[in-house]
N, C-alpha and C positions, 0 to 999 in steps of 0.2 A: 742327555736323555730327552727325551720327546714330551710333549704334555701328558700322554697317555700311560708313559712309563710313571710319572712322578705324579699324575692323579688318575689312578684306575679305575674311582668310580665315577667318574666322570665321563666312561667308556663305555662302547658296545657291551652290554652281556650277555653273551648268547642261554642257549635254552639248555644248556648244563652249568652254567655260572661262569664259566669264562668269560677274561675282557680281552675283548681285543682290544691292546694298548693302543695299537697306527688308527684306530675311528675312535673320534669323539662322539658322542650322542646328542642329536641337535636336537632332542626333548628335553635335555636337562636345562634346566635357568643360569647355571654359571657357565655353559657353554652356550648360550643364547647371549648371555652379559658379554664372555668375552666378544666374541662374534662383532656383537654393534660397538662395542666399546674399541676392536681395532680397525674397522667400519670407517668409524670417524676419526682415529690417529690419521688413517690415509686421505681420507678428503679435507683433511685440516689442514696437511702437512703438504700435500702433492696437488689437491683441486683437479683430479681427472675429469672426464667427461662422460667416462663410464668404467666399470670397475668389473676385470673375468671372475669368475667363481668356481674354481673345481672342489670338487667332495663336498656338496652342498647335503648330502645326502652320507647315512652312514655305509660305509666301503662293503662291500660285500665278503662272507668268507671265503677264506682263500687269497685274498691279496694283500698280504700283511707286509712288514717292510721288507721280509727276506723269503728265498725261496723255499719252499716244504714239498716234501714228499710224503704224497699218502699211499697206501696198501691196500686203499676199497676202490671202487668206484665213487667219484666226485659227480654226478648228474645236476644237472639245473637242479632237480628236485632237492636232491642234498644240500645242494649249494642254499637254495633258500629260505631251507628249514634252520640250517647255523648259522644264515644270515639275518634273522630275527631278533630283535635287540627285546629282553624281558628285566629289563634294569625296572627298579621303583617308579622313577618319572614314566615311563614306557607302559607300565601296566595300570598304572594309577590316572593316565591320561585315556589309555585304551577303554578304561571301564566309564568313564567318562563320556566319551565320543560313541559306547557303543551299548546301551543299556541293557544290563542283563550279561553281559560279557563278562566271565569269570575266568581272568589272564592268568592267576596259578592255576588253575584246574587244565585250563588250555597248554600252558605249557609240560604239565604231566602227558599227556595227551601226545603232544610234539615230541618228547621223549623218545615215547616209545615207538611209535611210527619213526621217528628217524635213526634210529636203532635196527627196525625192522628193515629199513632200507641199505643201510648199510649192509647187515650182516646177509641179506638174500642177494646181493647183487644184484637189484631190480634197477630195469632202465639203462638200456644201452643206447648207442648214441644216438640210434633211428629213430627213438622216444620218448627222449631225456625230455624235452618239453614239454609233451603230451602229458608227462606221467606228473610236472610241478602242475599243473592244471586240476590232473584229476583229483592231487592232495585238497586243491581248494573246495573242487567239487562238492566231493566225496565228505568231505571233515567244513562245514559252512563256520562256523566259531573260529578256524583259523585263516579263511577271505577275510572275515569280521575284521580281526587282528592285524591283518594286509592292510584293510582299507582306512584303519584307523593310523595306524604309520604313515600313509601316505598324505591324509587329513595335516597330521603334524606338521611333514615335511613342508606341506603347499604354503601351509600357515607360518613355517619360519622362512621360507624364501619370500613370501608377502612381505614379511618386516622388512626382513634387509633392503626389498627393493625400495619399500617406501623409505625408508631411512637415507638410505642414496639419491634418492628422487628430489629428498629436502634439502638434501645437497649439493643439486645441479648437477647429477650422475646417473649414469643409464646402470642396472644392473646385466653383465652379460653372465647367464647360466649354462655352463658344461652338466649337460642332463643326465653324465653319467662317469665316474671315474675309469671305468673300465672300457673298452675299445668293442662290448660286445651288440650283437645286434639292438637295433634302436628296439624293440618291442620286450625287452630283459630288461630296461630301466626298472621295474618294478622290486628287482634284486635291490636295487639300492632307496629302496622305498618312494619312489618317484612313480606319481598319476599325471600325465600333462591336463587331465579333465580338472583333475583336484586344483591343480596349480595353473587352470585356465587363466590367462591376463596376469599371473600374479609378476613375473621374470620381465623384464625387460626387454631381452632377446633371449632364444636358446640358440647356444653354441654348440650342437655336438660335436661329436668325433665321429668322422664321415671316413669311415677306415675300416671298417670291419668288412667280412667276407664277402664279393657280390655285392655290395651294396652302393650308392649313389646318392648324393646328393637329392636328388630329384626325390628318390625313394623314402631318402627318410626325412626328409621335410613333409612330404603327403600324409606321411604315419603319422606326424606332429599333430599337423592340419583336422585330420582325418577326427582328432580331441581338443586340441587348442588350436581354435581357428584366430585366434585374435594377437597373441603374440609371433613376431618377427622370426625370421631362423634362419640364424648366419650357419655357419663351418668352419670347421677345425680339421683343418690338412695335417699329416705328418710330413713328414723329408723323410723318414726312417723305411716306409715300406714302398714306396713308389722302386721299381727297378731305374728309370733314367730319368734325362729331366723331361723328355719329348711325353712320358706318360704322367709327371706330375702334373706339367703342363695343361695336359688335353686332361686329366679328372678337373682342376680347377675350372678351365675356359669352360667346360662342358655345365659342371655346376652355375658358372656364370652366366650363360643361355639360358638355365632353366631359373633363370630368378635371383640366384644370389648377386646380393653384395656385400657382405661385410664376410670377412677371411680370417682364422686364426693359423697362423703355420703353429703347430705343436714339435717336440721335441728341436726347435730352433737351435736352442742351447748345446745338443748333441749333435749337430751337423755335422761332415766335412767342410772343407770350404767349396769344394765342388758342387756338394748339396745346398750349400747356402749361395749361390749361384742361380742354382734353380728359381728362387725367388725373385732373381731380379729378371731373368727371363721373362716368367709370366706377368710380373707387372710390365715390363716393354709390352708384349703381347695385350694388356688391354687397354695400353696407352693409344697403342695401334691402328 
């Protein structure tokens, strides 16, 4: 069983009480404890030089460990409203960070608007975005709530990295567990403004639809001018090696240096291939 199986309050709760077992909630203090406490087993035991971080951020709904099928429409908007963690530590911190902020009344509120959403079929996919926007707009005490999340998050990636840094280790941040456009970190309660300087390096996942290296380092830039921004390649969606090749060397033109291959572990051997090509190519 997972930690989240065998400690569920320890877990996301969304805005009907459910936990998501697969996210742990990095507002709680014993998932903060354990966090730095295996922080330091690995720089004790290994003395890296820097240390990856995926799911720094709680996972967003919908990516649990196994696959689900739903019967409504799933829209960003949806998506973010059951991706809202209202656990004790979460609202207890929120009213905190946001004076005047009343987290059960807001989550009444959540409720029913996500209910609404659901059962109208509102938001198709030419809108899906527009319409998790206009929620904030429209409803200002659930931005409030947004930005106090994100407050948090900036605040526990802070620790870690200072914690690593007393240890002679760079903190590298994956800004997002999921592969979806860089400007939807917010799903996973991530502000790069909040979490300005706080990360070491950001690693994202340079994979998502249309998108580019180039592009989404500027979106980075564009809020945290101050930390680093490496990439995280797949093997998994490139068609050959000539096009993993040319996304790498091309991000490497516009600036990068530091690489992560993601899904390594999944390769063929033909795809892990491809890696040794593009290093020949910029040994070159």
């Amino acid at each position: 069983a997972s930690l989240g199986d065998e400690h569920p309050d320890l877990c996301v709760e969304n805005l009907f009480g459910d936990y998501y077992t697969h996210s742990l909630c990095p507002s709680h203090p014993d998932v903060r404890e354990y966090a730095a406490a295996l922080l330091t087993d690995i720089c004790e035991e290994l003395r890296p030089d820097s240390v990856m971080i995926e799911s720094i951020g709680p996972r967003p709904a919908g990516t649990g460990p196994f696959g689900a099928i739903a019967n409504v429409g799933i829209t960003t908007a949806v998506r973010w409203l059951w991706s809202l963690c209202f656990c004790p530590d979460c609202m207890s911190r929120a009213a905190e960070l946001m004076r005047g902020l009343e987290p059960q009344a807001l989550r009444e509120k959540a409720k029913k608007l996500g209910l609404r959403l659901l059962n109208s079929e509102l938001g198709g996919r030419e809108n899906e975005d527009a319409l998790a926007a206009m929620l904030m707009l429209e409803e200002p005490e659930l931005l409030r709530y947004q930005e106090a999340r994100q407050l948090m998050l900036a605040e526990f990636i802070g620790e870690i990295s200072e914690q690593l840094c007393q240890r002679g280790a760079e903190s590298r941040i994956i800004p997002s567990a999921v592969p979806f456009d860089i400007n939807k970190v917010y799903l996973e309660g991530l502000s790069f403004s909040a979490a300005e300087g706080k990360a070491g390096m950001w690693m994202p996942l340079v994979y998502g639809p249309g998108e580019t290296y180039g592009m989404v380092r500027n979106t980075i830039r564009l809020f945290d001018s101050q930390t680093s921004v490496g990439m995280a390649a797949t093997l998994l969606r490139e068609a050959d090696r000539d096009s993993f090749c040319a996304t790498l060397l091309t991000a490497r033109a516009s600036g990068c240096d530091t690489f992560f291959i993601y899904n390594y572990s999944l390769a063929s051997q033909e795809r892990l291939s491809w890696v040794a090509k593009f290093n020949e190519a910029l040994l070159a």
